[in-house]
C-alpha positions as semicolon CSV with decimal commas, in nm:
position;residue;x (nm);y (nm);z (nm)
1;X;9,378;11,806;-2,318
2;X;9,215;11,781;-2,701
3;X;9,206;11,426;-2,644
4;X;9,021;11,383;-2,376
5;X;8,800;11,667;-2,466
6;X;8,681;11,444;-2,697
7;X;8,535;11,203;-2,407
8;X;8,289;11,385;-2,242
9;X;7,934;11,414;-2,402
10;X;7,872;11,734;-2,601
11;X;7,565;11,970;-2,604
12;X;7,253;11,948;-2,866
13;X;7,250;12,248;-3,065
14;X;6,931;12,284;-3,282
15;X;7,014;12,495;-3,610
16;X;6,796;12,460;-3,853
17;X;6,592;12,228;-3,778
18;X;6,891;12,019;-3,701
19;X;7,024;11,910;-3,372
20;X;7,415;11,867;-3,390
21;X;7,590;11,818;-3,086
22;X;7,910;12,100;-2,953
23;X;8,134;11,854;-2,806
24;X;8,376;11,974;-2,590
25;X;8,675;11,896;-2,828
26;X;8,515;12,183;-3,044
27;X;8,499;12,434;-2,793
28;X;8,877;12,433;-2,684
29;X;9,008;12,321;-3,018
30;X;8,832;12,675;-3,123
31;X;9,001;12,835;-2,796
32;X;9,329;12,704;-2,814
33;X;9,316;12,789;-3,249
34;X;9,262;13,164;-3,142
35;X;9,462;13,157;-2,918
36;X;9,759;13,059;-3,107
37;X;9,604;13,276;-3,397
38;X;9,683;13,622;-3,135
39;X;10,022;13,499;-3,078
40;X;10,087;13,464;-3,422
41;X;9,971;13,807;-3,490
42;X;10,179;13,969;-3,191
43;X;10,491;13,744;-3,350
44;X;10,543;13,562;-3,032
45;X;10,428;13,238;-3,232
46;X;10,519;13,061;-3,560
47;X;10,286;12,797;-3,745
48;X;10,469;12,517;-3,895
49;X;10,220;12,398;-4,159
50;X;10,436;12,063;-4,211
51;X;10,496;11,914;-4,544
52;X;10,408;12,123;-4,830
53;X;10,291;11,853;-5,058
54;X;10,028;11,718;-4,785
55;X;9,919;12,055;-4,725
56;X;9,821;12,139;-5,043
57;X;9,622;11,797;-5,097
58;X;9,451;11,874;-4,818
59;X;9,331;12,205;-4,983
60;X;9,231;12,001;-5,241
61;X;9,043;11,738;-5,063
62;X;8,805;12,032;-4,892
63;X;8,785;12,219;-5,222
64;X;8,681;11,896;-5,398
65;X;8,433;11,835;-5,067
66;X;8,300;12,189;-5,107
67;X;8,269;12,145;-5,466
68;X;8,087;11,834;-5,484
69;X;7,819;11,968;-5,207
70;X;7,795;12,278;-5,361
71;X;7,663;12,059;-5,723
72;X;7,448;11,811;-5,513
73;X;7,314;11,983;-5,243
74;X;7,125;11,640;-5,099
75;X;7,182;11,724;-4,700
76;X;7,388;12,023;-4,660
77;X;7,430;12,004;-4,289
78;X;7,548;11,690;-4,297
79;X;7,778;11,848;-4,575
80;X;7,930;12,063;-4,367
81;X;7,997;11,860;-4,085
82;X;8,198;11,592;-4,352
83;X;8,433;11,913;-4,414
84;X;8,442;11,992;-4,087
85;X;8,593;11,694;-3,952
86;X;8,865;11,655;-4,185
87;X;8,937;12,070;-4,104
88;X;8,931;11,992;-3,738
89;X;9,158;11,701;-3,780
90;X;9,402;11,852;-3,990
91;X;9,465;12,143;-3,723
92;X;9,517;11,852;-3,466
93;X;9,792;11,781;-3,738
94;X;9,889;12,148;-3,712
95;X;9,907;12,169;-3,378
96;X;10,123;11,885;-3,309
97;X;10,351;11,993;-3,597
98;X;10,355;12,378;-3,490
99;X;10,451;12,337;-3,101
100;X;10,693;12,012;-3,063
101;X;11,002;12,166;-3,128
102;X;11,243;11,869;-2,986
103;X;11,210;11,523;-3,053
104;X;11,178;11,421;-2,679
105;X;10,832;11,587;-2,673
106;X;10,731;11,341;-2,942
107;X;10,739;11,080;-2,654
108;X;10,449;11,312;-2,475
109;X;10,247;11,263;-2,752
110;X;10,320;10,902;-2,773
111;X;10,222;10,820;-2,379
112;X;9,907;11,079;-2,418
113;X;9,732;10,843;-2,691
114;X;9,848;10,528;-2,502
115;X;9,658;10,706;-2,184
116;X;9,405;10,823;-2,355
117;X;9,326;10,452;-2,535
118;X;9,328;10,336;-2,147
119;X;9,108;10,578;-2,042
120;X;8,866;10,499;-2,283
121;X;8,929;10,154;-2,225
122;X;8,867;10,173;-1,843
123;X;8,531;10,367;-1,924
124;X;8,454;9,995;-2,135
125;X;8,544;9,823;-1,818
126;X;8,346;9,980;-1,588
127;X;8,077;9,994;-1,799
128;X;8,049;9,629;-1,858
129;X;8,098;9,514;-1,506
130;X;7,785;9,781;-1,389
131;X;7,584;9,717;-1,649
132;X;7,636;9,518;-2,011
133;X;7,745;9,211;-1,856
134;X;7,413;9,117;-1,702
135;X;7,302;9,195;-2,069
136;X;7,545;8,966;-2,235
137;X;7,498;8,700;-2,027
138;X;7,124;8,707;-2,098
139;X;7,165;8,691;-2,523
140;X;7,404;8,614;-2,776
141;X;7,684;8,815;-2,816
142;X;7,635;8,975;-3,130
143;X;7,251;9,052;-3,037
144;X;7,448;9,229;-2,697
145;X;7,694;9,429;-2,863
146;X;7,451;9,653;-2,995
147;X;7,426;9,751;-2,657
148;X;7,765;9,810;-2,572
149;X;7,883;10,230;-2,604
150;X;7,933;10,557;-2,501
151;X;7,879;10,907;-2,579
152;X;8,183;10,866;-2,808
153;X;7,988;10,644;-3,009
154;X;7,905;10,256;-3,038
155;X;8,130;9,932;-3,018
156;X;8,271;9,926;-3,388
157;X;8,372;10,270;-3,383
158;X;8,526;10,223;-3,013
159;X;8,733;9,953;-3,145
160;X;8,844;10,181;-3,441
161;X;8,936;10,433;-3,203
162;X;9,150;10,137;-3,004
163;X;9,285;9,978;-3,242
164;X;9,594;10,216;-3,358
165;X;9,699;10,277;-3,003
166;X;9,725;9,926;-2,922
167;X;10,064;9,887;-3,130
168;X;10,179;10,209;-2,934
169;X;10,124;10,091;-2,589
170;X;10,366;9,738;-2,728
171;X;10,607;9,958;-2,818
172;X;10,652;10,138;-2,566
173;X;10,712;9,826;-2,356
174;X;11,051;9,794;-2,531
175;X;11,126;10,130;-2,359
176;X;11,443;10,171;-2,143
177;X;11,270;10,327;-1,871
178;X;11,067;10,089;-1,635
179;X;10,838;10,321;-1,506
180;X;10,742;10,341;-1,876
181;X;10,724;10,002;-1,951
182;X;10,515;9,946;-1,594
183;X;10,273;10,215;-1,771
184;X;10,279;10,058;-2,096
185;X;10,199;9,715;-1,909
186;X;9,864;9,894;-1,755
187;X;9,731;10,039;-2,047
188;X;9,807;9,773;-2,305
189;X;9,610;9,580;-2,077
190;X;9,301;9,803;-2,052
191;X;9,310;9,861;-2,421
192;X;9,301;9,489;-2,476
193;X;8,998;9,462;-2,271
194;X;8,844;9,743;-2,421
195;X;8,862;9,593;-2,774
196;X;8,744;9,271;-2,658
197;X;8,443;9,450;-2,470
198;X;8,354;9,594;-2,815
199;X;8,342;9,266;-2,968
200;X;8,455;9,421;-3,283
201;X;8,554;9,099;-3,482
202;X;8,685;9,366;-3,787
203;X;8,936;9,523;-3,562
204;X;9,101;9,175;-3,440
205;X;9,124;9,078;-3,784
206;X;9,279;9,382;-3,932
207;X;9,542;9,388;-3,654
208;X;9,611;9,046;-3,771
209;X;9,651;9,149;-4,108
210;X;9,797;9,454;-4,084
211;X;10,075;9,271;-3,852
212;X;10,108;8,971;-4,121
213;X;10,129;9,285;-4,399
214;X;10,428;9,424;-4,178
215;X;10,608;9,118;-4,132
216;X;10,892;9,228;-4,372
217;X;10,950;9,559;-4,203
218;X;11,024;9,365;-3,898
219;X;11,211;9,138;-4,035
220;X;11,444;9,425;-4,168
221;X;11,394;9,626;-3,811
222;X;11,581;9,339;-3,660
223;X;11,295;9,168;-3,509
224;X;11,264;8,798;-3,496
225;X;11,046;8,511;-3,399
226;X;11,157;8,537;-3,036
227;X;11,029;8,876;-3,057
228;X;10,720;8,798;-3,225
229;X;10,674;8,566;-2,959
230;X;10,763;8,771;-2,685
231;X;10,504;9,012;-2,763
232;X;10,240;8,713;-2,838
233;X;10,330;8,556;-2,479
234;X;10,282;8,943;-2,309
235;X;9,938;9,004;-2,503
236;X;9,852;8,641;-2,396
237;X;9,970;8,744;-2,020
238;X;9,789;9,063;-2,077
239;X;9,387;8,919;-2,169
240;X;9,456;8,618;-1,902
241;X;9,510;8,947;-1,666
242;X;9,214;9,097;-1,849
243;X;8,993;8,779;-1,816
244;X;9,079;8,728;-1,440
245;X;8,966;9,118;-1,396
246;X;8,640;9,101;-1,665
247;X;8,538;8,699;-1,603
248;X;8,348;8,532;-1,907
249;X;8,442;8,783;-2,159
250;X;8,631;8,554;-2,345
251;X;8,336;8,324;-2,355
252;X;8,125;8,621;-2,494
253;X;8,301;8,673;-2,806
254;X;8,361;8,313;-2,859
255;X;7,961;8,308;-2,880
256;X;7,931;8,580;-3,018
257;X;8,143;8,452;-3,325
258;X;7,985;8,110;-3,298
259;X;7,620;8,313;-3,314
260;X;7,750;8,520;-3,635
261;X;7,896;8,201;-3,828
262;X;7,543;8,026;-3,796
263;X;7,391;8,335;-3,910
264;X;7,575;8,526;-4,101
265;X;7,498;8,868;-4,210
266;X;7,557;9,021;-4,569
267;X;7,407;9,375;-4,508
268;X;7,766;9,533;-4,499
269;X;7,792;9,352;-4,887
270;X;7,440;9,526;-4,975
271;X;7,573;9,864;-4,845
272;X;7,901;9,808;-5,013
273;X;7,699;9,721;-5,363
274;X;7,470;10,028;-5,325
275;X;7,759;10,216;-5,280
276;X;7,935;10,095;-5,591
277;X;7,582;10,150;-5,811
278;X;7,564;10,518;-5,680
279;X;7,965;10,578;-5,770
280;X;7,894;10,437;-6,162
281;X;7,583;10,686;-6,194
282;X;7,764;10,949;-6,025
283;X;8,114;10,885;-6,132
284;X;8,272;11,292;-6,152
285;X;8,127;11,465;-5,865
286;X;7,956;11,182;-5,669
287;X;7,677;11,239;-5,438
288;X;7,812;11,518;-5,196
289;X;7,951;11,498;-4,839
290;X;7,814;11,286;-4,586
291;X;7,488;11,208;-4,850
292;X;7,500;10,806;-4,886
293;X;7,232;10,736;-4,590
294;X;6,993;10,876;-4,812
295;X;7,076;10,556;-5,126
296;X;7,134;10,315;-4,786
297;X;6,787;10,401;-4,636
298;X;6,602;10,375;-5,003
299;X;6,777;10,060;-5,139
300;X;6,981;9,847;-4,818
301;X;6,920;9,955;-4,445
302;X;6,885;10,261;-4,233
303;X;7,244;10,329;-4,215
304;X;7,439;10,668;-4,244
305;X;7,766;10,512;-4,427
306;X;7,896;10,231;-4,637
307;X;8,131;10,091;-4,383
308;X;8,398;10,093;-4,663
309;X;8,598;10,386;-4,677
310;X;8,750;10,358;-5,042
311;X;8,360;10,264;-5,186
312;X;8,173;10,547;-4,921
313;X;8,445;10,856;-5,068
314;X;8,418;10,719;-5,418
315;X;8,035;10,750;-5,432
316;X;8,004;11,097;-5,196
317;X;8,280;11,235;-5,348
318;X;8,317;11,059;-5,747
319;X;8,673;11,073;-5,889
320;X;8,727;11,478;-5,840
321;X;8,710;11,467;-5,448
322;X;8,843;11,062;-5,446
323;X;9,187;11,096;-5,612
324;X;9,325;11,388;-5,415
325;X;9,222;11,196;-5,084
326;X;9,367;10,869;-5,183
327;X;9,717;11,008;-5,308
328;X;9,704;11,168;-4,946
329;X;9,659;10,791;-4,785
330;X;9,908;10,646;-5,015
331;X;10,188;10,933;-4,976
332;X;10,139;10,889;-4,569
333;X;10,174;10,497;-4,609
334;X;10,467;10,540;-4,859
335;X;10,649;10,800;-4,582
336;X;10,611;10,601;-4,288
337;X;10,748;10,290;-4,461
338;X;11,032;10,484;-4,541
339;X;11,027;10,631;-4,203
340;X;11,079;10,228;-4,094
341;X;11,351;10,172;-4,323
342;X;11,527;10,503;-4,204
343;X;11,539;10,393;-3,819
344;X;11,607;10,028;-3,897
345;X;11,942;10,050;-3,680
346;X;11,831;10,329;-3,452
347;X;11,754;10,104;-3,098
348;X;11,536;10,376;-2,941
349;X;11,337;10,460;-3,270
350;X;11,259;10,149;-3,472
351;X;11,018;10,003;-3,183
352;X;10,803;10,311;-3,219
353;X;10,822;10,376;-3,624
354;X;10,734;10,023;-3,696
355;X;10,430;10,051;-3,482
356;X;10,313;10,373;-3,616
357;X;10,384;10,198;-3,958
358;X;10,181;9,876;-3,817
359;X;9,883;10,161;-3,704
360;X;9,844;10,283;-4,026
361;X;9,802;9,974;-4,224
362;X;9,550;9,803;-3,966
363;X;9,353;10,111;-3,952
364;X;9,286;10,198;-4,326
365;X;9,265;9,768;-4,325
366;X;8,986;9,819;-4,081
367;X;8,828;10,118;-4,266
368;X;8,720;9,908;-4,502
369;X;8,454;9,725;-4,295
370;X;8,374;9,970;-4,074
371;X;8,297;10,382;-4,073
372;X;8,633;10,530;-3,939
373;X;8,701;10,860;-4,127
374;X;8,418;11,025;-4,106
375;X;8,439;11,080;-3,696
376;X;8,511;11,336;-3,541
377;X;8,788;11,134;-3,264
378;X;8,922;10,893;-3,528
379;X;9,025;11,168;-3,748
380;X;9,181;11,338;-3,484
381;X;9,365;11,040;-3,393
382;X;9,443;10,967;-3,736
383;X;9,568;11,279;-3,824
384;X;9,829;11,324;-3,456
385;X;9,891;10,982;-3,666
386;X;10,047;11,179;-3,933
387;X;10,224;11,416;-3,728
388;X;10,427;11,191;-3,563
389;X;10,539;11,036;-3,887
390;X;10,643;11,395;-4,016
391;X;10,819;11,518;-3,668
392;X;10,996;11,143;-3,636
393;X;11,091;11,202;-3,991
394;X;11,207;11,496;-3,971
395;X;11,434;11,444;-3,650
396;X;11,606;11,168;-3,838
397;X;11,673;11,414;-4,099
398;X;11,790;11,693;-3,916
399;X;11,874;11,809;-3,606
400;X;11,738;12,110;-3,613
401;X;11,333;12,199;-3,573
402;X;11,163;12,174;-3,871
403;X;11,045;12,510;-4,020
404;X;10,690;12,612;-4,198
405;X;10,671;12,459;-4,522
406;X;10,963;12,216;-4,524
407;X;10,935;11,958;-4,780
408;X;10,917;11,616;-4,589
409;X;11,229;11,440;-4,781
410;X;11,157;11,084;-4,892
């Protein structure tokens, strides 16, 4: 239900002098907090507040935000919302880690963000045959893709949203059950053509390499090149599917690459330079949440982040606010490798670990070309992400439910 709260366009709020917009993901992520907050209070509910040592860098990571806006003060609004979404996507993390109590339910998780990616992927579809097609076929590709999005947001951060679930949906088609994999088979296939409607080169590429960067832990998972090309023949099979549904999309991107290689664009190497610049003359407490617009509209272009993830939280943040969130990034990468290597022999778990483990790599690969943390749906996604890795974890670790506060063993 969160997830596809997080569809729908929200309502402009004007406070002061500001317009934010109430989606409603905020609304019943509020309810459904309070809720949960009553029963907690009339005992009929228990938190589980997951691994201790990720809990408490994530108090650090909103002191350090709150700390850093408190010294700079350049936009607080803008501030707030920065600390916001991280808050809102930890609690998704909460959630998820507070009410599965068996690891069967971690399979309803899985197929929600597979149908949720096809959802989202179908809106793409129907989208482009009403409307940006005609479009497309009138320019170049890359001058259409501007264009191309929904009240989610535009076609680089639709792709971002895509791309982890894509590796999900593959999985899954490994399943034993065959109304599963006939599920699996539909959504992969809308989430293909939703990535290639965004004509998000970044997220192709980082799939790519995050899949190359994998290669050992499928090697050790017991996968081999008839796998590898099994799943290349069903994504093949898939976009020929997608292509006879969506005709001449294919032919878009190709021009659209073709358009971008005869005139390439180094504003993205500008942003990522200002960036840099602002993190050397702010190097302890940075600029504040949310503030590098302000350096990108003076110096670059009119654009609110860096499209680098690493250079946009070392320059908003400096090294106070940088370090805790990076040791969080690198202690989730470091679990769910181990995660990988713990279900190597496990038939019905290595499928899914190794493509939560394929997810996180490709993501923070394509966070670091395009804006992914600091929305509101990607860190969300990012963070149920997390969960999964800690209640998959955990079930290999011990039967039993995992109680508040457990330390996640290595």
């Amino acid at each position: 239900m969160l997830l596809f709260a997080m569809i729908p366009e929200g309502l402009e709020v004007p406070v002061f002098g500001r317009v934010p917009i109430v989606s409603p993901f905020d609304i019943l992520l509020m309810a459904v907090v309070c809720f949960l907050g009553c029963c907690a209070l009339f005992g009929s509910f228990t938190p589980n507040f997951g691994d201790r040592y990720i809990f408490w860098l994530c108090i650090f990571v909103i002191l350090a935000q709150l700390f850093t806006l408190l010294f700079n003060l350049r936009d607080v609004q803008r501030g707030f919302l920065a600390i916001k979404v991280f808050i809102f996507g930890y609690i998704c993390y909460l959630l998820c880690t507070s009410l599965i109590k068996r690891t069967d339910d971690v399979q309803k998780i899985l197929i929600g963000l597979m149908l949720w990616g096809a959802a989202v992927g179908t809106l793409l579809v129907y989208h482009y045959l009403t409307d940006w097609a005609s479009v497309v076929g009138e320019k170049a590709g890359y001058v259409a893709k501007g264009e191309i999005g929904i009240s989610m947001g535009r076609s680089n951060y639709l792709a971002a949203l895509l791309l982890p679930i894509l590796p999900i949906a593959v999985s899954i088609l490994f399943s034993k059950s065959r109304i599963q994999k006939f599920l699996a088979v539909i959504c992969a296939t809308l989430i293909l053509l939703g990535l290639a409607i965004t004509m998000s080169k970044g997220a192709i590429g980082s799939l790519a390499v995050g899949s190359i960067c994998s290669f050992p832990i499928f090697w050790k998972a017991g996968l081999r090149l008839k796998h590898l090309l099994f799943c290349a023949f069903i994504l093949g099979s898939l976009m020929m599917i997608g292509e006879w549904l969506v005709p001449s999309l294919l032919a878009f991107n190709y021009e659209m690459i073709v358009y971008r290689l005869n005139q390439p664009d180094f504003t993205r190497i500008d942003l990522w330079k200002t960036a840099w610049t602002v993190f050397l003359n702010h190097p302890l407490l940075g600029i504040g949440p949310n503030a590098i617009y302000i350096y990108n509209y003076q110096y670059v272009v009119d654009d609110l982040y860096s499209h680098n993830f690493i250079l946009n939280t070392l320059a908003e943040m400096g090294i106070l606010g940088s370090i805790p969130f990076f040791v969080l990034l690198v202690a989730l990468i470091r679990r769910s490798y181990h995660l990988c290597i713990s279900t190597i022999n496990d038939p019905k778990l290595k499928f899914i670990t190794v493509a939560l483990f394929v997810g996180f790599i490709s993501t923070l690969i394509h966070g670091m070309v395009e804006p992914t943390f600091q929305g509101q749906q990607y860190s969300g996604i990012f963070w149920i992400y997390v969960a999964l890795t800690y209640l998959l974890q955990h079930s290999t670790n011990d039967s039993n439910p995992p109680r508040p506060f457990d330390r996640c063993a290595d």
